[in-house]
C-alpha positions in Angstrom: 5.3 -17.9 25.0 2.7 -17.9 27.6 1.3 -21.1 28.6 -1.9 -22.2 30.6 -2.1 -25.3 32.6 -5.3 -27.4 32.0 -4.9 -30.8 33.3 -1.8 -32.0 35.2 -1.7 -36.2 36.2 0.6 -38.6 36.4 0.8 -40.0 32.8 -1.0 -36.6 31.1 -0.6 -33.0 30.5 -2.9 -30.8 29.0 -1.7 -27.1 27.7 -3.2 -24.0 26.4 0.0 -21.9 24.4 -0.9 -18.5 24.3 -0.1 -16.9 20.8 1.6 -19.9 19.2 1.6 -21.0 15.6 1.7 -23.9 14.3 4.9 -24.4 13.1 6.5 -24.5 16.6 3.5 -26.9 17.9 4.2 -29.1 14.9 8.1 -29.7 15.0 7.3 -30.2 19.4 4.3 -33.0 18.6 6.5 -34.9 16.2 9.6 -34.4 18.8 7.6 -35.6 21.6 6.0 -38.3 19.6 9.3 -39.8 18.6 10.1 -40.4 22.6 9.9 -44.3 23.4 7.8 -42.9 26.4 5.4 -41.3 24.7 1.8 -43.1 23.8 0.7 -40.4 22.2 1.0 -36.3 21.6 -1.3 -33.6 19.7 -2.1 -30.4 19.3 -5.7 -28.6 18.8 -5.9 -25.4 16.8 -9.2 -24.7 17.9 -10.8 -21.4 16.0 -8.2 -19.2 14.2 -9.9 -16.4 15.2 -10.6 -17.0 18.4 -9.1 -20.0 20.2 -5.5 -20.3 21.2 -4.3 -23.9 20.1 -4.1 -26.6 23.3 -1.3 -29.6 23.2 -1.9 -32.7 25.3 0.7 -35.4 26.2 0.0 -39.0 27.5 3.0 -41.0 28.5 3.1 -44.8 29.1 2.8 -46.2 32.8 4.2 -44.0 35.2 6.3 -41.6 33.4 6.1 -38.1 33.7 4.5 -36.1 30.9 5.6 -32.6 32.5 9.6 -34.0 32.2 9.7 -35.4 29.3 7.9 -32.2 27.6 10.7 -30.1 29.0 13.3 -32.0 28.5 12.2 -32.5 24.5 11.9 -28.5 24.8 15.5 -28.5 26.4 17.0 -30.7 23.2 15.0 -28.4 20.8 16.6 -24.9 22.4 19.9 -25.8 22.0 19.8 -27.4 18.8 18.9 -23.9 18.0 21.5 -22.6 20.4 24.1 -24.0 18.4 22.9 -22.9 14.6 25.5 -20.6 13.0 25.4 -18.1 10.0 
C-alpha cells in the first residue's frame, strides 16, 4: 500500500494511502482512536473517482503520531499473522 506524506509535526500526521478502501482505513481509525494518546483520528474519502482517501492523526501533548500509527499497524498485522483456517 503506497503511502504519501502530507504533513509531519510533533503531535500530527497527515497521509495520502494510495489505492486503499475503506474497510482497512476504518478498522485503523477506530484502532487508533481507541489509544489513550490519541485526541483524535479520521480518514477523508475524497472523490471515488478521483481522489485517493487521506488519514490524519493528532496525538495529545508531545507524543508521536508517526509511532503510535505504526505500532497500532504492528498490533493489527499480527493479529492477522496469527489467524488460522
Amino acid at each position: 500500500m503506497p503511502v504519501k506524506l502530507l504533513l509531519r509535526e510533533k503531535n500530527e500526521l497527515k497521509l495520502r494511502i494510495i489505492g486503499e478502501s475503506h474497510t482497512a482505513l476504518q478498522m485503523l481509525r477506530e484502532r487508533i482512536n481507541e489509544h489513550d494518546k490519541v485526541e483524535y483520528a479520521n480518514y477523508f474519502p475524497g472523490h471515488p473517482e478521483l481522489d485517493d482517501p487521506e488519514f490524519y492523526i493528532r496525538t495529545t501533548g508531545k507524543n508521536n503520531a508517526e509511532k503510535i500509527l505504526k505500532e497500532i499497524i504492528n498490533s493489527i498485522t499480527s493479529e492477522f499473522d496469527s489467524l488460522t483456517l
